[in-house]
C-alpha positions as CSV (number, residue, x, y, z in Angstrom):
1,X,2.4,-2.8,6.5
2,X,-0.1,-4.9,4.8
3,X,-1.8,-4.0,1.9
4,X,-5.1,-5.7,-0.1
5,X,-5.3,-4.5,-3.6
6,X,-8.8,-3.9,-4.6
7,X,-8.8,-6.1,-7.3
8,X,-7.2,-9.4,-7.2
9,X,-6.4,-11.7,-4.8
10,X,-2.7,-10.7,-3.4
11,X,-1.6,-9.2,-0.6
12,X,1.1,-7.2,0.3
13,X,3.4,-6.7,2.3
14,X,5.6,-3.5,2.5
15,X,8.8,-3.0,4.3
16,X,11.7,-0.9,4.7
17,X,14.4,-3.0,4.3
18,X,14.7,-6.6,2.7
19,X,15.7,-8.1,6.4
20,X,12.4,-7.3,7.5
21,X,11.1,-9.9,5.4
22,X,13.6,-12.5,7.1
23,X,12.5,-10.9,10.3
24,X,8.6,-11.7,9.2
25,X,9.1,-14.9,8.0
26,X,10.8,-16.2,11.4
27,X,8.4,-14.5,14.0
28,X,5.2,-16.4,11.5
29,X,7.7,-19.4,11.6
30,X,8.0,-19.2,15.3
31,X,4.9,-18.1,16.5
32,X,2.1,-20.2,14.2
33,X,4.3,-22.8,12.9
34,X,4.1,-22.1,9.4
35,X,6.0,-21.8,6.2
36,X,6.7,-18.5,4.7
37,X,7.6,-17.7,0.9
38,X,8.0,-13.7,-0.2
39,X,8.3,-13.2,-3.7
40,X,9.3,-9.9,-5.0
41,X,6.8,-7.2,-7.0
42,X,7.3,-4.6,-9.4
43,X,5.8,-2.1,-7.5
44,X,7.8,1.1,-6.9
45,X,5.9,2.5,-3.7
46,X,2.9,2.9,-1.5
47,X,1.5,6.1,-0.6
48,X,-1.2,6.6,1.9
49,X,-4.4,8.5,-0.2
50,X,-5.3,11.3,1.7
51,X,-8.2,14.2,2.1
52,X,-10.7,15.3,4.1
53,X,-13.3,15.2,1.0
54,X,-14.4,11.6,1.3
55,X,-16.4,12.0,-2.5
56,X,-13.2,12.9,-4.0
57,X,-11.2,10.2,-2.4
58,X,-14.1,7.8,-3.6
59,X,-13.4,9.4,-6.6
60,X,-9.9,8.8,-6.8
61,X,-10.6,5.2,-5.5
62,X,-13.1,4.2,-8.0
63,X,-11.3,5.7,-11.0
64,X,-7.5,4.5,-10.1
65,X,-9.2,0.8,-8.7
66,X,-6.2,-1.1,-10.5
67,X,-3.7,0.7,-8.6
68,X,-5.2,1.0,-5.3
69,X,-5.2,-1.1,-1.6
70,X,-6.4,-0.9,2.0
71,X,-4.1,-1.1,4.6
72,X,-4.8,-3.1,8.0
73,X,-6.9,0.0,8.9
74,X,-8.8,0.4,6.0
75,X,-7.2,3.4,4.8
76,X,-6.7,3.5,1.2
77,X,-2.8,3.4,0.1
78,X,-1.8,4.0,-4.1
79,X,0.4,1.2,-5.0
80,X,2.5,3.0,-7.6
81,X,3.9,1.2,-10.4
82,X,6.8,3.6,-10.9
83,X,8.2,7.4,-10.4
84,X,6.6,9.1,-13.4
85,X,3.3,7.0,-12.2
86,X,3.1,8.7,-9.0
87,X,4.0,11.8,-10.6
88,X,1.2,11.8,-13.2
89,X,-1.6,11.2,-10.6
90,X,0.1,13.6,-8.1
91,X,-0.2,16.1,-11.0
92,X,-3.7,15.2,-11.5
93,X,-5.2,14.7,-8.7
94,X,-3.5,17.8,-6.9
95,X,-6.4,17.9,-4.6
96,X,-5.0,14.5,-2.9
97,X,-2.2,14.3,-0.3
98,X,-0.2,11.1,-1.2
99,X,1.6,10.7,2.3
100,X,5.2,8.4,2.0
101,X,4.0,7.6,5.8
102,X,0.5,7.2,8.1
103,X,0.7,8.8,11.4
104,X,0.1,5.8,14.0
105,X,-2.0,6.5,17.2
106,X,-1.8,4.9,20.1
């Protein structure tokens, strides 16, 4: 997955595995001819923000703004920092459902 952080000018991108970034970087290579460079982050892990109460996920957004991304979709996806980070806003925002995955239609 991709991710744009709502503030700054990164992006992400979020894998499984560390050979999918070889994978990546050859199909880019291959494909458009250009040069790839990954560099790790400190991030621990993304989780897909979820609830049907669009205010309160605005809510969420607006308030946690450092921490937060869109994916390719525009969904919005936490960017955790660490365990006891995605513990504390689990813990306060029980409301939320911060999904490991996103369901993919097709």
């Amino acid at each position: 997955s991709v991710f744009k952080p709502r503030l700054g000018a990164n992006w992400y991108v979020g894998v499984v595995g560390p050979l999918q970034f070889d994978v990546l970087a050859d199909r880019i290579a291959a494909e458009y001819e250009l040069p790839v460079h990954f560099e790790a982050t400190s991030l621990y892990t993304a989780r897909w923000v979820q609830t049907p109460d669009e205010a309160l996920l605005k809510r969420f957004a607006d308030k946690e703004r450092a921490v937060v991304a869109d994916d390719h979709e525009g969904d919005l996806v936490l960017l955790a920092r660490n365990a006891w980070h995605l513990d504390d806003l689990t813990r306060d925002w029980p409301d939320l459902t911060f999904a490991a995955t996103k369901d993919q239609t097709v």
